[in-house]
PDB file of the backbone (N, CA, C, O) and the ligand in Angstrom, with CONECT records:
HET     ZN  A 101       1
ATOM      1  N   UNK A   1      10.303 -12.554   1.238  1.00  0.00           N
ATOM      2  CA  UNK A   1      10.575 -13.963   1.527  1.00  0.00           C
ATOM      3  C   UNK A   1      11.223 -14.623   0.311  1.00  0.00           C
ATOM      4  O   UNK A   1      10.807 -14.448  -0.834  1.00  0.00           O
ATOM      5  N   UNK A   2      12.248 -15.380   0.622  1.00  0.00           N
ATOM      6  CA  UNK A   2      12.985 -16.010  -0.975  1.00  0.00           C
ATOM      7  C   UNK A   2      12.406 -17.330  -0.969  1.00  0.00           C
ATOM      8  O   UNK A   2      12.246 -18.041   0.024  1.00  0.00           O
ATOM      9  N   UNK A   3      12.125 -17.579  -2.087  1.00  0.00           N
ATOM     10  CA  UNK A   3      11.941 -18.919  -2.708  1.00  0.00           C
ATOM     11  C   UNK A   3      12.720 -20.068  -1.824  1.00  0.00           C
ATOM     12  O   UNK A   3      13.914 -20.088  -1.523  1.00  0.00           O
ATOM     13  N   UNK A   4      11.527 -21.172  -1.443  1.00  0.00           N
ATOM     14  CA  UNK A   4      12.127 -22.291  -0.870  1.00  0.00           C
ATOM     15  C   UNK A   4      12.926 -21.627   0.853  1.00  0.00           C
ATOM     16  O   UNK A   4      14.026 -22.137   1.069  1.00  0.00           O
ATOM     17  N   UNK A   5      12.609 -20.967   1.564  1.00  0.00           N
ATOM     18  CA  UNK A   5      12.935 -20.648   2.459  1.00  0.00           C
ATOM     19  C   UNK A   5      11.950 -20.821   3.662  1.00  0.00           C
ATOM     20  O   UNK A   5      11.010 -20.026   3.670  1.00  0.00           O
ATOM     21  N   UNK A   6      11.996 -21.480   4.399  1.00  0.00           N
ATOM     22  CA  UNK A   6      10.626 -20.892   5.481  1.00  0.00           C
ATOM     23  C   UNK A   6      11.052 -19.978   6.492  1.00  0.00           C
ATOM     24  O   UNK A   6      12.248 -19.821   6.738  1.00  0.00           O
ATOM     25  N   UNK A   7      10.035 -19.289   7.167  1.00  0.00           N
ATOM     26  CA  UNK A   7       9.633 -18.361   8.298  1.00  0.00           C
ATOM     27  C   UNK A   7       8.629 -19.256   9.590  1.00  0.00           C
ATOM     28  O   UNK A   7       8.153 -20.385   9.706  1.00  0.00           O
ATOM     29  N   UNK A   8       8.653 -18.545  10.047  1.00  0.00           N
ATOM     30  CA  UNK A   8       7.398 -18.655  11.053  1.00  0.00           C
ATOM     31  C   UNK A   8       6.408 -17.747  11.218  1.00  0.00           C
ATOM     32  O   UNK A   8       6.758 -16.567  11.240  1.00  0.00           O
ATOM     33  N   UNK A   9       5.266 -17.999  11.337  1.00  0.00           N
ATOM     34  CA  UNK A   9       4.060 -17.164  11.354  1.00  0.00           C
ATOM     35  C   UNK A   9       3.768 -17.303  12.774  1.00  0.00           C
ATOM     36  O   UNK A   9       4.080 -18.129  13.631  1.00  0.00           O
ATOM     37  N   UNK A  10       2.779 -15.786  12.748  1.00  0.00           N
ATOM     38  CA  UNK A  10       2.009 -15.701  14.151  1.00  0.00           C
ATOM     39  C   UNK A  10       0.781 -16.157  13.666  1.00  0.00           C
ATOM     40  O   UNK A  10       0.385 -15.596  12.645  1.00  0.00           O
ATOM     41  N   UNK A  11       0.039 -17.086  14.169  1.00  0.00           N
ATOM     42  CA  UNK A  11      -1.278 -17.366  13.720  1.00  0.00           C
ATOM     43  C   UNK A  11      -2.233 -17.056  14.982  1.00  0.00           C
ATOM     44  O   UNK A  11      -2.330 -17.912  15.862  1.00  0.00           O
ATOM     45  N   UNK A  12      -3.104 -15.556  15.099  1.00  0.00           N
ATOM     46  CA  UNK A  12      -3.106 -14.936  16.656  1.00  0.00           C
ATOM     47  C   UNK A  12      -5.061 -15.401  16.808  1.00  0.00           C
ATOM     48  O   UNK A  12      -5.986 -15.282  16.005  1.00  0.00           O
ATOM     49  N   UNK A  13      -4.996 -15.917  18.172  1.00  0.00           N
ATOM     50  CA  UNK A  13      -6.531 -16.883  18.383  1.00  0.00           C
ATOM     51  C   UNK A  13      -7.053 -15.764  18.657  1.00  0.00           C
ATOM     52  O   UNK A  13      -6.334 -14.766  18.721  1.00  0.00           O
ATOM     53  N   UNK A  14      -8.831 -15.667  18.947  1.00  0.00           N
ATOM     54  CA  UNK A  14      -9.896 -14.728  19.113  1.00  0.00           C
ATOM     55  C   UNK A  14      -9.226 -14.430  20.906  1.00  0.00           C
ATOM     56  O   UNK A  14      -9.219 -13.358  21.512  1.00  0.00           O
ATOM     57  N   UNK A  15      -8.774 -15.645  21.336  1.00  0.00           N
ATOM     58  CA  UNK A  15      -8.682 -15.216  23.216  1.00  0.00           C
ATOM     59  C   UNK A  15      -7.490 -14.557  23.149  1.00  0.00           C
ATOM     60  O   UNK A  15      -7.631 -13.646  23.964  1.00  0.00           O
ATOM     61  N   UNK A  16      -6.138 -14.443  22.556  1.00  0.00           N
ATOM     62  CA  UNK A  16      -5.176 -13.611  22.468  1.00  0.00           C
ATOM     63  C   UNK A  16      -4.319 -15.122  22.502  1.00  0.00           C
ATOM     64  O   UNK A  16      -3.235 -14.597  22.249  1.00  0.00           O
ATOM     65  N   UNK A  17      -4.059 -16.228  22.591  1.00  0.00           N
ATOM     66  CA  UNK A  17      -3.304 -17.176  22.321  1.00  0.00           C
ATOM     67  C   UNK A  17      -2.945 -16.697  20.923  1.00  0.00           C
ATOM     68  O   UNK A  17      -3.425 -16.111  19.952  1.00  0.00           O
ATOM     69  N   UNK A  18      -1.702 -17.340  21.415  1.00  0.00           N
ATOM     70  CA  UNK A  18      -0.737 -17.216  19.478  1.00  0.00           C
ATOM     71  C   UNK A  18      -0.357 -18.906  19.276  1.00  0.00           C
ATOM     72  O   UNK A  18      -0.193 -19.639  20.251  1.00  0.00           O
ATOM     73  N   UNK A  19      -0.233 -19.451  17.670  1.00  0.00           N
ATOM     74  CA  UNK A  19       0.303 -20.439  18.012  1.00  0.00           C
ATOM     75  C   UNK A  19       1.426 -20.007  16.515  1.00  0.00           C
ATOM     76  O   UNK A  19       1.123 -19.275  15.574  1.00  0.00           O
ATOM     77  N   UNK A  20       2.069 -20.370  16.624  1.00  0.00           N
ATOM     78  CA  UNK A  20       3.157 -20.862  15.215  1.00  0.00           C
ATOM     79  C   UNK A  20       3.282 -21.588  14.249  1.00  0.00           C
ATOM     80  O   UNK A  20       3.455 -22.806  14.311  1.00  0.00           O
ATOM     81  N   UNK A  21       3.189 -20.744  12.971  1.00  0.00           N
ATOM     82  CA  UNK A  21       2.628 -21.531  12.087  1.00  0.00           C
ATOM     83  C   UNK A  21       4.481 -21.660  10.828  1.00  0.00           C
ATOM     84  O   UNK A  21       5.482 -20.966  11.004  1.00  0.00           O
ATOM     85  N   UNK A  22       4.329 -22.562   9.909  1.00  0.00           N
ATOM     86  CA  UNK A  22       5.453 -22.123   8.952  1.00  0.00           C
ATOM     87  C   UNK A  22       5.080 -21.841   7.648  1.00  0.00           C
ATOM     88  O   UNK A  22       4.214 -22.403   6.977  1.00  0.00           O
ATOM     89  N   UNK A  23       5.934 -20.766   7.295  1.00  0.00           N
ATOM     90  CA  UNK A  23       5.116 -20.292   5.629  1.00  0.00           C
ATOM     91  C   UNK A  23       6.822 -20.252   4.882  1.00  0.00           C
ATOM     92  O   UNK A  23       7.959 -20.126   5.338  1.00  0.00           O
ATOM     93  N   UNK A  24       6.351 -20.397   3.811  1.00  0.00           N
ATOM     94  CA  UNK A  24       6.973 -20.190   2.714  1.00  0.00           C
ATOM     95  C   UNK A  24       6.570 -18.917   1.711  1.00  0.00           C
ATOM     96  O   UNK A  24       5.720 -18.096   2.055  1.00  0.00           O
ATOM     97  N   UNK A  25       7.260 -18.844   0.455  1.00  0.00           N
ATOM     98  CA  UNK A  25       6.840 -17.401  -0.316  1.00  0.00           C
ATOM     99  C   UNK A  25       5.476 -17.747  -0.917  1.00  0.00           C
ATOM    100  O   UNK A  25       5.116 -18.271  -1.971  1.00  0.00           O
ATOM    101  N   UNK A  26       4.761 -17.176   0.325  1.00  0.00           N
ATOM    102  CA  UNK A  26       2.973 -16.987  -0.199  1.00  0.00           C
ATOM    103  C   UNK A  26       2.285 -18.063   0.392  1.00  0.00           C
ATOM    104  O   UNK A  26       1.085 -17.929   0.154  1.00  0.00           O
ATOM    105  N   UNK A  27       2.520 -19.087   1.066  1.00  0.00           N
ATOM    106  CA  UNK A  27       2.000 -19.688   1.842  1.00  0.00           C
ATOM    107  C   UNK A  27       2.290 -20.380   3.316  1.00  0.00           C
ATOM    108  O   UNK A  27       3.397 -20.653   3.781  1.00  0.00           O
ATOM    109  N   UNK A  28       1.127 -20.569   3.863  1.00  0.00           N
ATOM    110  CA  UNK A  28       1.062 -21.016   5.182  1.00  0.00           C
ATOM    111  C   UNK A  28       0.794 -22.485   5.755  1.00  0.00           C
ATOM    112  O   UNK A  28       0.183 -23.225   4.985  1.00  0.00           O
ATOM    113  N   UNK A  29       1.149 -22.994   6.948  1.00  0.00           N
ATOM    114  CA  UNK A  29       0.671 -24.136   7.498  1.00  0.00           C
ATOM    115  C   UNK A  29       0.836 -24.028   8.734  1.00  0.00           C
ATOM    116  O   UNK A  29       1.828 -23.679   9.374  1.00  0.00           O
ATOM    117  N   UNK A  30      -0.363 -24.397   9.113  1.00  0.00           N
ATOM    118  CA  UNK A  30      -0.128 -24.669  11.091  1.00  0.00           C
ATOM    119  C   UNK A  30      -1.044 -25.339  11.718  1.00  0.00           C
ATOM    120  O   UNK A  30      -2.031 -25.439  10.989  1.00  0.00           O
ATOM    121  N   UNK A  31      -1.219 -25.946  12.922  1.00  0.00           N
ATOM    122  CA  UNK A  31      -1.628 -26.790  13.584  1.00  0.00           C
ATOM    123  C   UNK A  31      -2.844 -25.813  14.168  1.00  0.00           C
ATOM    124  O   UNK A  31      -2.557 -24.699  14.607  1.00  0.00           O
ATOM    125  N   UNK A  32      -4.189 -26.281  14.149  1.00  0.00           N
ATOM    126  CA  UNK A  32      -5.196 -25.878  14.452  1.00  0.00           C
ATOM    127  C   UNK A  32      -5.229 -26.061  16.255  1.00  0.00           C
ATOM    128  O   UNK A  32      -5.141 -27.262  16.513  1.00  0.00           O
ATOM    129  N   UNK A  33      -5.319 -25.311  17.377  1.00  0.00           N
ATOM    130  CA  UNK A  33      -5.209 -25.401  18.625  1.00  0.00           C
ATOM    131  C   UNK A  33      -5.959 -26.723  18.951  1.00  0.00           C
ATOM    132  O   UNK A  33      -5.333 -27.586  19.566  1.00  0.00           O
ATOM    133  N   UNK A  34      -7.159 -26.937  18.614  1.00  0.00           N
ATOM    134  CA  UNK A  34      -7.729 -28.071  18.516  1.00  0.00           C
ATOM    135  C   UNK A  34      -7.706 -29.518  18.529  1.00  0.00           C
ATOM    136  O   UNK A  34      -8.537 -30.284  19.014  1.00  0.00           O
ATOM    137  N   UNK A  35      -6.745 -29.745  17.988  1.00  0.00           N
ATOM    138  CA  UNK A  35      -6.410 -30.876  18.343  1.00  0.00           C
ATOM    139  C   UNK A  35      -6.835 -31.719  16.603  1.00  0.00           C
ATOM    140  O   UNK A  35      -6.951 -32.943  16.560  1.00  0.00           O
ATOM    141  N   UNK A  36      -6.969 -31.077  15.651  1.00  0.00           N
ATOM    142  CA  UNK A  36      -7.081 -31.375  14.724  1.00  0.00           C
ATOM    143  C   UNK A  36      -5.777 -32.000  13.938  1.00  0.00           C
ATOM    144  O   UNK A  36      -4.769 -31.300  13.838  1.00  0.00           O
ATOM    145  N   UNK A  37      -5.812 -33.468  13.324  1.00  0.00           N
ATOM    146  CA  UNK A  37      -4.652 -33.848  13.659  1.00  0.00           C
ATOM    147  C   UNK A  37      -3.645 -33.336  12.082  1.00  0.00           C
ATOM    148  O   UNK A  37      -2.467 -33.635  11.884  1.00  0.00           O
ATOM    149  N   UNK A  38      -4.480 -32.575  11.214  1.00  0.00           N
ATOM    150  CA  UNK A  38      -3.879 -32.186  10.095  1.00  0.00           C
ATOM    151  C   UNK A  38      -3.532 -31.284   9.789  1.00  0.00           C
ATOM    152  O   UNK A  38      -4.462 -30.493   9.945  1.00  0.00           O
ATOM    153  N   UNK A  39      -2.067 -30.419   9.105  1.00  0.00           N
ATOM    154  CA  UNK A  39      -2.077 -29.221   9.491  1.00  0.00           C
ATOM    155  C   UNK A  39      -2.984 -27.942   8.507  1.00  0.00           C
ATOM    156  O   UNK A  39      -3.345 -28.496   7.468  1.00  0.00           O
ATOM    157  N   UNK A  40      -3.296 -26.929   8.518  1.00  0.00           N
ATOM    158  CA  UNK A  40      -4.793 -25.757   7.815  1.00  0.00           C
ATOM    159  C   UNK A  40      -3.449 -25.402   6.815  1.00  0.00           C
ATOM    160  O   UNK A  40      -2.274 -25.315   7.171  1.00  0.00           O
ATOM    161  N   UNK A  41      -3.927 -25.256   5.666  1.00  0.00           N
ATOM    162  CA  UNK A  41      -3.098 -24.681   4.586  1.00  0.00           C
ATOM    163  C   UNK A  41      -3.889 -23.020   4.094  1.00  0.00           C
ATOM    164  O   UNK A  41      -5.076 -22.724   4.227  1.00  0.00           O
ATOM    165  N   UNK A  42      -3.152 -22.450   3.713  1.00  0.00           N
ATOM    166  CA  UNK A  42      -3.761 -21.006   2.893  1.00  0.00           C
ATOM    167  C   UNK A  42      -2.049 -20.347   2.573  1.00  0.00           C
ATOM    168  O   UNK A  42      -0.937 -20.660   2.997  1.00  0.00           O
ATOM    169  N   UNK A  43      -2.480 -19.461   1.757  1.00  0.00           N
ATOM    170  CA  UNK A  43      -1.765 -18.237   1.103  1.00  0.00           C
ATOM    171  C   UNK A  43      -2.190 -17.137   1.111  1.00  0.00           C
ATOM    172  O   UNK A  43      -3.305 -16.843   1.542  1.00  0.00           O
ATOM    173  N   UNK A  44      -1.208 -16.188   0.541  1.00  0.00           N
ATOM    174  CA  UNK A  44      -1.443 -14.901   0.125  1.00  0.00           C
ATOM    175  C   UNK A  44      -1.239 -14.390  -0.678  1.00  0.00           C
ATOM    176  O   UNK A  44      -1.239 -13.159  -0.670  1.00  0.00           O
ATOM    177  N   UNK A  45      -0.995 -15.043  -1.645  1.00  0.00           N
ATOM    178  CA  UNK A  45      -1.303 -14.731  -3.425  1.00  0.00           C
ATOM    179  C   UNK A  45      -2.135 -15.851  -3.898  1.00  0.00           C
ATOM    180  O   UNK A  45      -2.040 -16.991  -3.445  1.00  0.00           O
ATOM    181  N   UNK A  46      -3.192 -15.384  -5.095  1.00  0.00           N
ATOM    182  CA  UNK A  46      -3.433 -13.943  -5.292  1.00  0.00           C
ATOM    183  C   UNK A  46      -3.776 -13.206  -4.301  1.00  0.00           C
ATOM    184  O   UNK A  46      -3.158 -12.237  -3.862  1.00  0.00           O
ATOM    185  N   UNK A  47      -5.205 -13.842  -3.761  1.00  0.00           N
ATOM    186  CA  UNK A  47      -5.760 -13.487  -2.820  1.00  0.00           C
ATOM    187  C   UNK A  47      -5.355 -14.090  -1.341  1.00  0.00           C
ATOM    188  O   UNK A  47      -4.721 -15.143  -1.263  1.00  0.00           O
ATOM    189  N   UNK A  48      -5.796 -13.293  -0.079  1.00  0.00           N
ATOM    190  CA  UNK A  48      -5.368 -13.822   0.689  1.00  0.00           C
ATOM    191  C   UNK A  48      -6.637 -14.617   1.198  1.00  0.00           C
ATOM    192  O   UNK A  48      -7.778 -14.169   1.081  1.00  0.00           O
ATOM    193  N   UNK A  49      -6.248 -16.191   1.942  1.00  0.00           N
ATOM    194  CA  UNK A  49      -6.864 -16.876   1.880  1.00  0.00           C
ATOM    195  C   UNK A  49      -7.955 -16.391   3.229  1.00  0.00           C
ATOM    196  O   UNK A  49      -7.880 -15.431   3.995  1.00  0.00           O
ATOM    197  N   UNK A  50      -9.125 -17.685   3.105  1.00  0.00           N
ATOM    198  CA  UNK A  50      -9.998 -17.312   4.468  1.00  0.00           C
ATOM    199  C   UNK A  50     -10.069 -19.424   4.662  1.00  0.00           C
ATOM    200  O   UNK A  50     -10.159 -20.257   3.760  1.00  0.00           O
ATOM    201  N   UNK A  51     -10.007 -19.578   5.758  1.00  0.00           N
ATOM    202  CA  UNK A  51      -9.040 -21.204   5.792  1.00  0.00           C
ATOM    203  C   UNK A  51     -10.194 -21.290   7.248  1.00  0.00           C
ATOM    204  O   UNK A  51     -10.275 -20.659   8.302  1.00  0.00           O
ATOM    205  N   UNK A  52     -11.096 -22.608   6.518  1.00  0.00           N
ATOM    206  CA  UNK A  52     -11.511 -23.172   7.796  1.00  0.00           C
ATOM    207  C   UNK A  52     -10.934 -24.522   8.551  1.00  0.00           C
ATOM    208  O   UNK A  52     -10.230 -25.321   7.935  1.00  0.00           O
ATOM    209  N   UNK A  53     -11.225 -24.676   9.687  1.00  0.00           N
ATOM    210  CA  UNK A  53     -10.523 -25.966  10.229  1.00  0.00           C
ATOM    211  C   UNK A  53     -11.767 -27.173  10.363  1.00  0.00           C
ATOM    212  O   UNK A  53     -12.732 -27.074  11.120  1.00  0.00           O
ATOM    213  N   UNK A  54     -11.570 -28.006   9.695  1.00  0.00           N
ATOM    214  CA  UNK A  54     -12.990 -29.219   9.638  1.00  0.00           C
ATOM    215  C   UNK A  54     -13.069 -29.670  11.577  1.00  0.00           C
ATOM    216  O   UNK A  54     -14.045 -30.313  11.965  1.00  0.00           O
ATOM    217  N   UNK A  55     -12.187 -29.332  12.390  1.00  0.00           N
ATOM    218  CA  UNK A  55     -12.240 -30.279  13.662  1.00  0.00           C
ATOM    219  C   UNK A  55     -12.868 -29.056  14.338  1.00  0.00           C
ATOM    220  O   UNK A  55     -13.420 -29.565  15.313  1.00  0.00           O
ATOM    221  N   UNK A  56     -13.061 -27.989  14.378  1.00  0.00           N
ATOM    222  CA  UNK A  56     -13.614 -27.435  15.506  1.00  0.00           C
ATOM    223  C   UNK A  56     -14.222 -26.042  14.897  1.00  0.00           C
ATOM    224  O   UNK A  56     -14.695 -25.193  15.653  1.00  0.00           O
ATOM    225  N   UNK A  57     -14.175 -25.855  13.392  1.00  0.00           N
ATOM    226  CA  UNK A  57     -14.891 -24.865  12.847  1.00  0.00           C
ATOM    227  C   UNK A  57     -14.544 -23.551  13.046  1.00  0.00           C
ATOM    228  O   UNK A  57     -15.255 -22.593  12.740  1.00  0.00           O
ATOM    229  N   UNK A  58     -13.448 -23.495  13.559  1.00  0.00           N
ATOM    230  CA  UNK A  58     -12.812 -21.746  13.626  1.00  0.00           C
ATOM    231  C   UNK A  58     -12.843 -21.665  11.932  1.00  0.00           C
ATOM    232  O   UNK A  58     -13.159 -22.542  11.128  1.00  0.00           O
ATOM    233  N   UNK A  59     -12.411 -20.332  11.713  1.00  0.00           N
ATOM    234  CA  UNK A  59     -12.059 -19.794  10.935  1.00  0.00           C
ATOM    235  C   UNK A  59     -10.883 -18.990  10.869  1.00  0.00           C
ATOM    236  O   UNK A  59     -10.589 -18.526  11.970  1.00  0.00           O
ATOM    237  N   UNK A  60      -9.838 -18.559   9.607  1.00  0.00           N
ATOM    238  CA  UNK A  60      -8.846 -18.042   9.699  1.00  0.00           C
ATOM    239  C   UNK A  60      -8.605 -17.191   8.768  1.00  0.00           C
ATOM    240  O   UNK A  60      -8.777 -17.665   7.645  1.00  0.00           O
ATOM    241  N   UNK A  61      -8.145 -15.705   8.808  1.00  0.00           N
ATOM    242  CA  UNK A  61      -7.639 -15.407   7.312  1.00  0.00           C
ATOM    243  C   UNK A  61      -6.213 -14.628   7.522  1.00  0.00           C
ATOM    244  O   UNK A  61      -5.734 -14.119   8.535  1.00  0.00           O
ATOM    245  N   UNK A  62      -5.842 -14.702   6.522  1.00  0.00           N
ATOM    246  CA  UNK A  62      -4.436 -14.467   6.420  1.00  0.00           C
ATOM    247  C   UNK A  62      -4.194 -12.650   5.972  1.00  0.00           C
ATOM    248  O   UNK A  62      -4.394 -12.132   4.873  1.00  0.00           O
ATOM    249  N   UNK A  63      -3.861 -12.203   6.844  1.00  0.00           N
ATOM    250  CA  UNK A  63      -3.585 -10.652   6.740  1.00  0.00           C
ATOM    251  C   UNK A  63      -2.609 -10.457   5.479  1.00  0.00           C
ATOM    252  O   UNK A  63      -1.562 -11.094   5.357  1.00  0.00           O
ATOM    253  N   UNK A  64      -3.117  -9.401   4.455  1.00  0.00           N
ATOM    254  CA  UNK A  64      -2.235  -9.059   3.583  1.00  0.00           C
ATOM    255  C   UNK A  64      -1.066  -8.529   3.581  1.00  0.00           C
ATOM    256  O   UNK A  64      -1.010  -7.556   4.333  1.00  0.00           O
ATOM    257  N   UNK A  65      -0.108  -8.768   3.046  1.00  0.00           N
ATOM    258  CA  UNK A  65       1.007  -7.559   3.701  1.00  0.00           C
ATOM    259  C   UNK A  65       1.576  -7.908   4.686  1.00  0.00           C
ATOM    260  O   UNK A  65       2.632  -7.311   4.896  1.00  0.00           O
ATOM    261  N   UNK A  66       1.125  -9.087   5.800  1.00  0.00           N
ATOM    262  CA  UNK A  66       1.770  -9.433   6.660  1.00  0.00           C
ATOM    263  C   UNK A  66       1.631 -10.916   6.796  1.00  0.00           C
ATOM    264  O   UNK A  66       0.584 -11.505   6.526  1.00  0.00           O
ATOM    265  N   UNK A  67       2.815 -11.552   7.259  1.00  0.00           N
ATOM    266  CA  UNK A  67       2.951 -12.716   7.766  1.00  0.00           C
ATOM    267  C   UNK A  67       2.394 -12.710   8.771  1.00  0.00           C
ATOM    268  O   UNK A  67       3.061 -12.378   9.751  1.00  0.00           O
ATOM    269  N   UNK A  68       1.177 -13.011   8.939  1.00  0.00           N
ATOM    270  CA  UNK A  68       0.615 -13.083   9.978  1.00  0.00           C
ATOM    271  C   UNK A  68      -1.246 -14.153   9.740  1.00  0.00           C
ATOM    272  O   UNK A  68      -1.857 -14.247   8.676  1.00  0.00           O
ATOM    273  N   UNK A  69      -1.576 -14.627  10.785  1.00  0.00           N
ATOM    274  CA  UNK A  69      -2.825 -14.782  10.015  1.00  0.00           C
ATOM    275  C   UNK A  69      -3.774 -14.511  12.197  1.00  0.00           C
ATOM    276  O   UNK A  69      -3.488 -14.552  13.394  1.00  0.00           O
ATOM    277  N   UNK A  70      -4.901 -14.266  11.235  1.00  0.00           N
ATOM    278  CA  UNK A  70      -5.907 -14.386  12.431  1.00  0.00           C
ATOM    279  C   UNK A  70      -6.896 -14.843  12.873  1.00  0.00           C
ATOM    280  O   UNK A  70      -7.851 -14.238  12.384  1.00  0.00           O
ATOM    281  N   UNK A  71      -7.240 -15.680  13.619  1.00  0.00           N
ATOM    282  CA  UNK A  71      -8.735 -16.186  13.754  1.00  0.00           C
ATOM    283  C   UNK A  71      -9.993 -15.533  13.217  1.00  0.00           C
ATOM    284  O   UNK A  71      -9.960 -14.365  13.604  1.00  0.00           O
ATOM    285  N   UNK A  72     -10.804 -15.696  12.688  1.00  0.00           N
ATOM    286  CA  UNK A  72     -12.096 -14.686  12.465  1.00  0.00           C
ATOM    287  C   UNK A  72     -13.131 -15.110  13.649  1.00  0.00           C
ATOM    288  O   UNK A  72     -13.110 -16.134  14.331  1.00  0.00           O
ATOM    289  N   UNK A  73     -13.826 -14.276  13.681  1.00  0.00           N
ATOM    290  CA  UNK A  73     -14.960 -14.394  14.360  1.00  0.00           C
ATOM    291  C   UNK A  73     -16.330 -14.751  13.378  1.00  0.00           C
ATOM    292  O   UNK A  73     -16.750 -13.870  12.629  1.00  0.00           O
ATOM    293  N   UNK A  74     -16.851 -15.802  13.417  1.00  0.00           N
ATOM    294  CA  UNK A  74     -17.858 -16.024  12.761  1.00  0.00           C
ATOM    295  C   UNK A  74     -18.947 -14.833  11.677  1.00  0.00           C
ATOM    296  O   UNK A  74     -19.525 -15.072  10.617  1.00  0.00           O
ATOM    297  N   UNK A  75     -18.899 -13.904  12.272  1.00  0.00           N
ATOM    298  CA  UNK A  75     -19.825 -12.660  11.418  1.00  0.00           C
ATOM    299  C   UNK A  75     -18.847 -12.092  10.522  1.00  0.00           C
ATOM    300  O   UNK A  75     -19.159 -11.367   9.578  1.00  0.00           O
ATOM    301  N   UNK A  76     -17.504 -12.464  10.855  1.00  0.00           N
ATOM    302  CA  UNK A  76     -16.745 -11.847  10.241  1.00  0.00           C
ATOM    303  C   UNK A  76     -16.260 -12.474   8.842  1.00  0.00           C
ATOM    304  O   UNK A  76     -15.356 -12.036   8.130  1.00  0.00           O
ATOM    305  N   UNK A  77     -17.019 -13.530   8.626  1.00  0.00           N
ATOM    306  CA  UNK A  77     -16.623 -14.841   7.729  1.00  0.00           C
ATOM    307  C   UNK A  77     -17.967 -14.237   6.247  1.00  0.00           C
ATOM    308  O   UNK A  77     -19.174 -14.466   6.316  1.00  0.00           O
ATOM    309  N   UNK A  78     -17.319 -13.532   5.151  1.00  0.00           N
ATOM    310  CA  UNK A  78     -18.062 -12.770   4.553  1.00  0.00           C
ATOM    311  C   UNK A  78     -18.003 -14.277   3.574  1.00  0.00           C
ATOM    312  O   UNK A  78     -17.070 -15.038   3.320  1.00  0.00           O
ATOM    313  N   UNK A  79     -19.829 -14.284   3.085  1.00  0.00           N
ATOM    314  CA  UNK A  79     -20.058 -15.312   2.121  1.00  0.00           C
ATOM    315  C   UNK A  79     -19.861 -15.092   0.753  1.00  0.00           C
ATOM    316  O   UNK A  79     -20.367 -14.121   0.191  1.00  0.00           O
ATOM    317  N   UNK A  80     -18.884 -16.249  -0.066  1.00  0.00           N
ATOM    318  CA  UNK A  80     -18.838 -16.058  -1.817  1.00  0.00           C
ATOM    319  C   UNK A  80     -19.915 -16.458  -2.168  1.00  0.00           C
ATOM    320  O   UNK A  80     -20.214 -16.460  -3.362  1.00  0.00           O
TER     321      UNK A  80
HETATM  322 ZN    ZN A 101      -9.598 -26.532  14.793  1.00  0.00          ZN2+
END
């Protein structure tokens, strides 16, 4: 990805909905299905992020290596 360029992301839900997100080099933004009216930020440098949404409490993390990010499933949400 070059500097100052955006893409589009797949940001893929637990039911198989996709929604579209836009990233730049190493980071993300997209609209939570929810109805949350602000858009979820994360990256993937260093680490790749794990991004909750305050309106409806999903969770998200951002696949390494790929433009892509995915819903988590709650057990799957490992505690720092
Ligand atoms: Zn939400």
């Amino acid at each position: 990805m070059a500097d100052g360029h955006f893409i589009s992301v797949e940001v893929v839900l637990k039911d198989g909905r996709t929604v579209t997100g836009r990233a730049n080099d190493g980071s993300a933004a997209w609209l939570c299905p929810c109805g949350y009216p602000s858009p979820l930020l994360g990256t993937w440098f260093p680490d790749p992020s794990v991004v909750h949404c305050p309106g409806c409490h999903r969770w998200y993390k951002f696949v390494k290596g790929r433009d892509r990010i995915e819903e988590l499933i709650p057990a799957e949400v490992s505690p720092r």
